[in-house]
C-alpha positions in Angstrom: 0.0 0.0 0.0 1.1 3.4 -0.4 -0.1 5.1 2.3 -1.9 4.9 5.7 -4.8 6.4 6.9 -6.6 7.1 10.2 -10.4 7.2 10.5 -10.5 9.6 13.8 -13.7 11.4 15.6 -15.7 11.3 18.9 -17.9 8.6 19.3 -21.3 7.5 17.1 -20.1 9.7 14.1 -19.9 6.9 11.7 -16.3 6.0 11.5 -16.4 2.3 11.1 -19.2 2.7 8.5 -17.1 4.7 6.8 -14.0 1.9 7.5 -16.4 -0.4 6.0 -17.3 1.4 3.0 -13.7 2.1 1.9 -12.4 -1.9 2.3 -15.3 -3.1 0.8 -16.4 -5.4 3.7 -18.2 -5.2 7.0 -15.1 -5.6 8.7 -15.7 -3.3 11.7 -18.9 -4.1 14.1 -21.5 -1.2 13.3 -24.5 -0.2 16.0 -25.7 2.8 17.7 -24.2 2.4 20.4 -21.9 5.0 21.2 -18.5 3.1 21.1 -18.6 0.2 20.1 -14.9 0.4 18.3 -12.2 -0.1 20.7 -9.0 -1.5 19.6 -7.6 0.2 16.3 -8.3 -2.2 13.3 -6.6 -1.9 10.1 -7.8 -3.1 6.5 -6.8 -2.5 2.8 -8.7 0.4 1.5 -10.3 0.9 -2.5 -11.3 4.7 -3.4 -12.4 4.9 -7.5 -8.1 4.6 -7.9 -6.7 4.5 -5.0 -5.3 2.0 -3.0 -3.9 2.4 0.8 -4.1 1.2 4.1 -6.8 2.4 6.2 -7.1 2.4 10.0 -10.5 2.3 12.1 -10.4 4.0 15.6 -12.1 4.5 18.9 -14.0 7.4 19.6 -12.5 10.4 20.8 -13.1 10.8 24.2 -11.3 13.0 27.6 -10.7 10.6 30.2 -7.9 10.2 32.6 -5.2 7.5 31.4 -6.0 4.7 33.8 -9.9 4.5 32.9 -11.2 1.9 30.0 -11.6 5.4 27.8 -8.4 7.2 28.1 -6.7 3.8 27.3 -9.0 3.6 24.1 -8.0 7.2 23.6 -3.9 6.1 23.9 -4.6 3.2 20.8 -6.9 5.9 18.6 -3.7 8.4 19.4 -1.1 5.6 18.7 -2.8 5.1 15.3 -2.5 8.9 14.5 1.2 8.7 15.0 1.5 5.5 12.8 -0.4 7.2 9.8 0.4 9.7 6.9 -3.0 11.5 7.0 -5.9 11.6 9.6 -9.7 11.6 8.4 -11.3 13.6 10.9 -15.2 12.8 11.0 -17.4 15.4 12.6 -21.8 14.3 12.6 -22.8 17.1 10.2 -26.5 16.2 11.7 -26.2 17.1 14.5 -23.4 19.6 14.5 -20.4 20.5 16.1 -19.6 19.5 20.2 -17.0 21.1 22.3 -15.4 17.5 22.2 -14.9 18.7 18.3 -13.3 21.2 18.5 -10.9 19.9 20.9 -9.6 17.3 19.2 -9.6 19.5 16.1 -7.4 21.2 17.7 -5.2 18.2 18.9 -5.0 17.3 15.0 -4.1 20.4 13.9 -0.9 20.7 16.3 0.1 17.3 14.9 1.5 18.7 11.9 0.1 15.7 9.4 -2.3 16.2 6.9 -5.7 16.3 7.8 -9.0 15.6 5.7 -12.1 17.1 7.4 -15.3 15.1 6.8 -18.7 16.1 7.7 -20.9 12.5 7.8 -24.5 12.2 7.4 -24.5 15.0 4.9 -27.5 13.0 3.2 -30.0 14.0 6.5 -32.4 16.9 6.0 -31.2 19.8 8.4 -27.6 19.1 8.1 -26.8 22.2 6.1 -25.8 23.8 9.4 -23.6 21.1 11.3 -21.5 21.6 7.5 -20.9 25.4 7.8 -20.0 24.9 11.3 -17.4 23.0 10.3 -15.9 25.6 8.7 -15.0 27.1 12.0 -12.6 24.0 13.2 -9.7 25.8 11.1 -8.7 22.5 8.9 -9.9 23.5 5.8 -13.3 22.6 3.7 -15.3 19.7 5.0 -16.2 17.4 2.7 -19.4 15.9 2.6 -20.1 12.2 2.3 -22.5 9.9 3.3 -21.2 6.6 4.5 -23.7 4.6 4.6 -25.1 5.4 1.0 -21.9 5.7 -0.5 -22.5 9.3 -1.4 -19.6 12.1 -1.8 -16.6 9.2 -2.6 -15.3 10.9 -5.7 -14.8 14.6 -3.7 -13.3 12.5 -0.5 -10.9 10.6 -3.0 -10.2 14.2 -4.1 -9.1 15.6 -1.0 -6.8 12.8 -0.1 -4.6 13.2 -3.3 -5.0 17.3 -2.7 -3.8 16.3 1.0 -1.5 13.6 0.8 0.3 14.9 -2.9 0.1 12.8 -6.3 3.3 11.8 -5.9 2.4 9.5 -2.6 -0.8 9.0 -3.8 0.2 7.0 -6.7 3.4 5.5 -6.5 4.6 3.2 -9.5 2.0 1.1 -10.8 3.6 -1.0 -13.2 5.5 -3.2 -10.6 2.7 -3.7 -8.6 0.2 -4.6 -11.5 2.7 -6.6 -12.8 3.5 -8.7 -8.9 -0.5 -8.9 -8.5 -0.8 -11.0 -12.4 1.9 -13.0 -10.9 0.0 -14.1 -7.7 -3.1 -14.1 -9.7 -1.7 -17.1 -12.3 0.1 -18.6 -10.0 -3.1 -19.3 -7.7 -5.3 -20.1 -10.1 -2.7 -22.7 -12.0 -0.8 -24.0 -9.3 -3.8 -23.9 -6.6 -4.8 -27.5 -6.8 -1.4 -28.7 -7.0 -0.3 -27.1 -3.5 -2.8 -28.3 -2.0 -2.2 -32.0 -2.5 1.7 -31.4 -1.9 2.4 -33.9 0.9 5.3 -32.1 2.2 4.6 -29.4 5.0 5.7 -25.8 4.1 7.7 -24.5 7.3 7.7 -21.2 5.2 4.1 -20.5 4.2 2.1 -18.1 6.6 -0.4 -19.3 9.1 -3.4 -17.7 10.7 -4.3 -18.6 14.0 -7.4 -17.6 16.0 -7.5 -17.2 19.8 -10.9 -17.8 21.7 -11.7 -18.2 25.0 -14.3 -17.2 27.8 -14.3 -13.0 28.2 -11.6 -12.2 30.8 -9.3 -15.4 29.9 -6.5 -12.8 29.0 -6.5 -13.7 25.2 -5.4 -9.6 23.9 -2.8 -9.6 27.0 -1.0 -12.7 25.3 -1.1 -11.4 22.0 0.5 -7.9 23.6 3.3 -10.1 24.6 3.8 -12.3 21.6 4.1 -8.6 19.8 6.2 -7.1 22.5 3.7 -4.3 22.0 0.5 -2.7 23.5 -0.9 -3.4 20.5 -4.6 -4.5 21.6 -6.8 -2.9 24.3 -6.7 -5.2 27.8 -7.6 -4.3 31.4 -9.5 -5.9 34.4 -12.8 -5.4 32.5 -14.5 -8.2 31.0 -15.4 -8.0 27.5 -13.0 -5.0 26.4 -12.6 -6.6 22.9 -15.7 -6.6 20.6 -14.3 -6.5 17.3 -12.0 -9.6 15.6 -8.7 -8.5 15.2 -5.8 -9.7 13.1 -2.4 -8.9 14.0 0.9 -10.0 12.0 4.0 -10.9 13.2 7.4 -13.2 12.4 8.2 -16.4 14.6 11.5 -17.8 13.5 10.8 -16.5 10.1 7.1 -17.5 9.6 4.4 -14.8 9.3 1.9 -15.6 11.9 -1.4 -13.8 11.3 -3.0 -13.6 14.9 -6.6 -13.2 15.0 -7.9 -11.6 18.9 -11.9 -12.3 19.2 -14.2 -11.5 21.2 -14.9 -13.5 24.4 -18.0 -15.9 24.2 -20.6 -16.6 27.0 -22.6 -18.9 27.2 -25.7 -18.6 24.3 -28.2 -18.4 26.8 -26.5 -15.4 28.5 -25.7 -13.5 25.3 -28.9 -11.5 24.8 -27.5 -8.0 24.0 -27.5 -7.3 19.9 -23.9 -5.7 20.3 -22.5 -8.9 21.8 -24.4 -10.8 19.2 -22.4 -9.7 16.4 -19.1 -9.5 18.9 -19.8 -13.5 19.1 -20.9 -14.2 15.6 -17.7 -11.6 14.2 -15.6 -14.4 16.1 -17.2 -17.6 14.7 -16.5 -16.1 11.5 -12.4 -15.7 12.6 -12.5 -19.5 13.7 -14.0 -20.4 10.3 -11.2 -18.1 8.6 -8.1 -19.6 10.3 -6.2 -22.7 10.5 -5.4 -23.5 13.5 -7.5 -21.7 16.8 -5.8 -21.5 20.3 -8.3 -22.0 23.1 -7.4 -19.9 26.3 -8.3 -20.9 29.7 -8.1 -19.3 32.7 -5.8 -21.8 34.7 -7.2 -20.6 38.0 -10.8 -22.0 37.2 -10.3 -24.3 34.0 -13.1 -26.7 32.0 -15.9 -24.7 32.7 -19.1 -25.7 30.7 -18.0 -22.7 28.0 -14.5 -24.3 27.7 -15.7 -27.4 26.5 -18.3 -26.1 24.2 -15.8 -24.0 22.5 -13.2 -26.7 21.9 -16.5 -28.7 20.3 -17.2 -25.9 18.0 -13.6 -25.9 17.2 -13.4 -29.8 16.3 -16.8 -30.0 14.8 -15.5 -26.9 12.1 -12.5 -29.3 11.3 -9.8 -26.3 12.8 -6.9 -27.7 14.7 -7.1 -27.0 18.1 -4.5 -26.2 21.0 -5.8 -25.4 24.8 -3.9 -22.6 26.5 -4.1 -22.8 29.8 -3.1 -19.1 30.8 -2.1 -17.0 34.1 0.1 -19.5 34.7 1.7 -17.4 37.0 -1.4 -17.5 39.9 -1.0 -21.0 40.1 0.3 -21.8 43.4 1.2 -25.7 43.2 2.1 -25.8 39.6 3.2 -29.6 39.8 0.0 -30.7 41.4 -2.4 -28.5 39.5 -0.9 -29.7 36.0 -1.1 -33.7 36.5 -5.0 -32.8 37.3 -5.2 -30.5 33.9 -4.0 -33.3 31.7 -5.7 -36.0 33.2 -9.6 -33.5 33.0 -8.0 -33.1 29.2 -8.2 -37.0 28.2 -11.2 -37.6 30.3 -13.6 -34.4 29.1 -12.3 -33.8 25.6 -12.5 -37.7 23.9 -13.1 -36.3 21.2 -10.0 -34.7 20.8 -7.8 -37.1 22.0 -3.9 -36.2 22.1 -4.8 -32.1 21.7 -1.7 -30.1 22.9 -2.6 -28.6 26.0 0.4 -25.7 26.9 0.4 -23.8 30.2 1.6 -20.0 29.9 1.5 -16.6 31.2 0.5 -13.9 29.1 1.7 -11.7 31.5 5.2 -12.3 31.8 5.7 -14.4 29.0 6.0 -17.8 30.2 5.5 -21.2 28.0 4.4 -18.8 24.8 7.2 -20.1 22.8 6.4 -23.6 23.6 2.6 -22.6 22.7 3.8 -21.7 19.2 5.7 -24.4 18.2 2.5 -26.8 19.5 0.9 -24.9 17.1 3.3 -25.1 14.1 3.2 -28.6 15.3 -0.5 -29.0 15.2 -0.9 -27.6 11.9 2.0 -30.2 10.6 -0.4 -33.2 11.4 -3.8 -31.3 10.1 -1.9 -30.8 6.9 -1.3 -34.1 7.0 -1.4 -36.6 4.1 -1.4 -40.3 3.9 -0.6 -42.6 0.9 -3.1 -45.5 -0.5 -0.7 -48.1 0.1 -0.4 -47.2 3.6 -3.5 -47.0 4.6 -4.7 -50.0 3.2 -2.6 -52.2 4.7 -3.3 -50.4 8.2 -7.3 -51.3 6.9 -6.5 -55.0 6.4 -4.6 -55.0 9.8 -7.5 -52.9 11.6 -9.7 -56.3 10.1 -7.6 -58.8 11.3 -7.1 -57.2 14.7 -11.0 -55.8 15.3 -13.3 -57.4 12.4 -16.3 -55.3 11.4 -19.9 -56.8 13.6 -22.0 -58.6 12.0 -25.8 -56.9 11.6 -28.3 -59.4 10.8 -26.2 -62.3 10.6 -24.0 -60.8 7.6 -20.5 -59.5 8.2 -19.8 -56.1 6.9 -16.8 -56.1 4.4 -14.3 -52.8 4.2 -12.7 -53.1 1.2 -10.5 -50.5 0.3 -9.6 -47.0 1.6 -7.8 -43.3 0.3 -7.7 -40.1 1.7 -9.5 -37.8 -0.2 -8.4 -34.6 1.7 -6.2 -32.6 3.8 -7.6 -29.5 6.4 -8.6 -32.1 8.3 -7.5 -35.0 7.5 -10.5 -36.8 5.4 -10.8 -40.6 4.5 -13.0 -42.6 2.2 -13.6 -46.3 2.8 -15.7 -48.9 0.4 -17.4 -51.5 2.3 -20.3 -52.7 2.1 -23.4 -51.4 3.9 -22.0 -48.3 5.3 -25.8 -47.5 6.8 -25.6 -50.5 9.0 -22.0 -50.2 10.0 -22.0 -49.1 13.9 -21.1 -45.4 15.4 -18.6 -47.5 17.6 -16.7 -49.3 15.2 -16.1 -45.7 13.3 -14.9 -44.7 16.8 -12.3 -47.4 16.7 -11.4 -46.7 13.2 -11.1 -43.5 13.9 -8.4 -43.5 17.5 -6.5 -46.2 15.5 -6.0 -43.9 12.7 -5.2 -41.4 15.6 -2.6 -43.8 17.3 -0.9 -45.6 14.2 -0.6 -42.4 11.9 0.6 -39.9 14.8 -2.3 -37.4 14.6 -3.4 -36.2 18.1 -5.9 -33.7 18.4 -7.2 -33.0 15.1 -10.1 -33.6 13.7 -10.7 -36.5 11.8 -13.5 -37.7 9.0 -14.3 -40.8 8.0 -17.0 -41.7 5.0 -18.2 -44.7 3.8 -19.5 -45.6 1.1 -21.2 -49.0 -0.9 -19.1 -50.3 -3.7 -21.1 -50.5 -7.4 -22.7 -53.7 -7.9 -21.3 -55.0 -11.4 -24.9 -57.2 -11.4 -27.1 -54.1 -10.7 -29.9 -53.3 -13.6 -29.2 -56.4 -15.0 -32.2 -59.0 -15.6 -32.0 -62.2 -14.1 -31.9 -65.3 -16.2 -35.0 -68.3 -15.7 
C-alpha cells in the first residue's frame, strides 16, 4: 500500500461505517451504540483509484489514562502517529460539540495532513452542522455519506489534494505486474499445492484465539508482539471487534486473530455482543489453527468445552492454552489434574496439545507456538493409499467389522481424499448398518498408528457399485 490512513472522531459519528465502506467489507462491528470500536483495526482500503491502508479507531473521548476510555483514547492516538493523513469525521447532523473542537485542535498541532469530513450530509437539516465546520480551522469539509456511498469521488479528491500525487500513486507497473503473478500462479498452481504432501515450514499461518471474556486472550497477543498493540484491562469483554495482528516467529508470518470473548448462548442476549460473538465464529472459520485460552485458575468450565467442540466440529486444529500461569500456586499438582480432566472431558480430541503460559510475563508462549506449528503439521497431513490399506486389512484382522443381521460387513478398500482435516474414504459394504462405535475405533486407530493427536478427523463410507445391478436375471 502506499499510504496509511486514520479514520478519527468522537464517538457515534460513523467512523467504522465509513471503515467499511472504503475496504469493501463489513469488517468493523457497526450499531448505535456510542463506542462500540475499541481497539484500532486496520484493512486495505479501495477509493475509485486509490489504493492504501486504512485504519479504524475508537472514539475520541477526555478521560484520565487509567480509565477503559483514556486507554482507548492512547490506541486511537497511537494510530494517528503511525499514519500519513488523519480523516477527521465530525456528525454534520447534529453539528459541532466542544469535544470537536478539541480534538480538532489536537489534529491540527500534529503537523500531518488532515481531511475534514462532515458525515450524514445526506440528513435533511444538516446544512448547518456543514458550515460549522468551517470554523474547526482544517480547511473545507467534505461531505459524504457513509452509509449510502454518497460524496466518494470529492473524499478521494481531497486525499490526493492532501497527501500529494506523488504519494498518492506510487509506481503502478510493478505492482500490477507482482498482482498478475499471484493471480496465475493461484489459479494454476492452486490445486497442485494443496495435494503437496510435504509441510511448508515457510508458508504463513493464521491462528485464531478464543476463550471465555476475561481469559486474557489480547494480553497474550501484547506479549507475543512485544507491543501494546490491543486494548486489555481488568474489564471483561474489552474486545468486541475480531482483530488480526501480523508478526514473524523464526521466520514465519503468523497472522493472529484476537476475538471476542464468548458466554454462554443463553446469557448472550444484547445485539452488540451478538455480532461481537458471531464476528468471532466467523475468525474460527477463517483460520487454520485456533488456540483455546483458559483461565488456569478455574479451567473446564461448561464454555470451555463447548468451545473446543465448536472448534473440532468446524474441522480447525485446536491447541488449549491454559493461561495465568503465574497465579497458580502448586504448579506440579495442579498440572497432573489438567492433563488427566483433558483425556477424560475432551474424547473427542484425543492427544490435543494442552500448553500452560502466562501472558503476562511471557512464560510457556514459545512452547505454545511451536505446539501450534506442530499441530498444523499433522492437520496438513497426508497419507498414501498403500499405507493405509494395509493399516485397513490390519485394523480387520485385529478388530473385524460386527456382524448386523447375521452378515458380516466387508471394508474393502480405503484413500484419503483430503487434507484440512484430514479426510478418509472407505468402500465396504453397507456403510448405513456399519456401527457409530466401530467408526470410533477406526477413527483412535487412525489417531494412534498415523501420529495425529488432536485433530479432527473424517471418515466416509461408502457401498461399492454392484457390477450385477440393472441387469435382468436369467429363468
Amino acid at each position: 500500500m502506499s499510504f496509511t490512513v486514520a479514520i478519527v472522531g468522537r464517538p457515534n459519528v460513523g467512523k467504522s461505517t465509513l471503515f467499511n465502506r472504503l475496504v469493501g467489507k463489513k469488517l468493523a462491528l457497526v450499531d448505535d451504540t456510542p463506542g462500540v470500536t475499541r481497539d484500532r483495526r486496520p484493512g486495505d482500503a479501495k477509493l475509485v483509484d486509490l489504493r492504501f491502508t486504512i485504519i479504524d479507531t475508537a472514539g475520541l473521548e477526555e478521560a484520565g489514562a487509567d480509565t477503559l476510555e483514556g486507554r482507548m483514547r492512547a490506541q486511537t492516538e497511537a494510530a494517528i502517529d503511525e499514519a500519513d493523513i488523519t480523516l477527521f469525521v465530525v456528525d454534520a447532523k447534529f453539528g459541532l460539540t466542544p469535544l470537536d473542537k478539541t480534538f480538532g485542535e489536537l489534529l491540527r498541532r500534529s503537523g500531518k495532513p488532515v481531511v475534514l469530513v462532515a458525515n450524514k450530509s445526506e440528513a435533511r437539516g444538516s446544512d448547518g452542522g456543514f458550515y460549522d465546520a468551517f470554523t474547526l480551522g482544517l480547511g473545507e469539509p467534505v461531505p459524504v455519506s457513509a452509509e449510502h456511498g454518497q460524496g466518494m469521488i470529492d473524499l478521494r479528491d481531497a486525499i490526493v489534494e492532501a497527501i500529494g500525487e506523488e504519494r498518492a500513486f506510487p509506481d503502478e507497473g510493478d505492482d500490477d505486474e507482482a498482482e498478475t503473478d499471484v493471480d496465475v500462479r493461484d489459479s494454476v498452481l492452486g490445486d497442485e499445492a494443496e495435494d503437496d504432501a510435504v509441510y511448508d515450514e515457510t508458508a504463513p499461518l493464521r491462528v485464531a484465539i478464543i476463550g471465555r471474556p476475561n481469559a486474557g486472550k489480547s494480553t497474550m497477543i501484547n506479549r507475543f508482539l512485544g507491543e501494546d498493540r490491543l486494548l486489555t484491562g481488568p474489564e471483561a469483554g474489552i474486545t468486541r471487534d475480531s482483530i488480526s495482528v501480523e508478526w514473524d516467529w523464526r521466520g514465519r508470518t503468523i497472522k493472529m486473530f484476537d476475538t471476542a470473548g464468548m458466554r454462554r448462548k443463553a446469557r448472550v442476549q444484547e445485539k452488540l455482543e451478538k455480532l461481537s460473538v458471531a464476528d468471532s465464529l466467523r475468525s474460527i472459520r477463517f483460520a487454520e489453527t485456533v488456540v483455546i485460552v483458559f483461565d488456569a485458575t478455574i479451567p473446564f468450565e461448561k464454555q470451555d468445552l463447548q468451545l473446543v467442540d465448536l472448534v473440532i466440529r468446524e474441522g480447525r486444529a485446536a491447541v488449549l492454552a491454559f493461561n495465568k500461569w503465574d497465579l497458580v500456586e502448586d504448579p506440579q499438582a495442579v498440572l497432573a489434574d489438567l492433563r488427566e480432566k483433558t483425556e477424560r472431558l475432551l474424547p473427542q480430541a484425543r492427544g490435543i496439545r494442552a500448553v500452560p503460559i502466562s501472558g503476562q510475563t511471557g512464560y510457556g508462549l514459545d512452547k505454545l507456538m511451536q505446539s501450534i506449528i506442530d499441530t498444523d503439521r499433522v492437520w496438513n497431513k497426508r497419507i498414501s493409499t498403500a499405507r493405509l490399506n494395509r493399516w485397513l486389512d490390519g485394523t480387520q484382522v485385529q478388530h473385524p467389522p460386527p456382524a448386523v443381521s447375521g452378515r458380516r460387513l466387508k471394508l474393502k478398500y480405503m484413500t484419503q481424499v483430503k487434507a484440512r482435516p484430514p479426510a478418509f474414504m472407505v468402500s465396504c459394504t453397507r456403510p448405513d448398518a456399519l456401527p457409530e462405535s466401530y467408526i470410533r475405533y477406526m477413527i483412535n486407530g487412525l489417531r494412534n498408528d498415523f501420529d495425529m493427536p488432536g485433530v479432527p478427523i473424517r471418515i466416509h463410507f461408502k457401498a461399492g457399485e454392484n457390477p450385477f445391478e440393472g441387469r435382468k436375471r436369467k429363468r
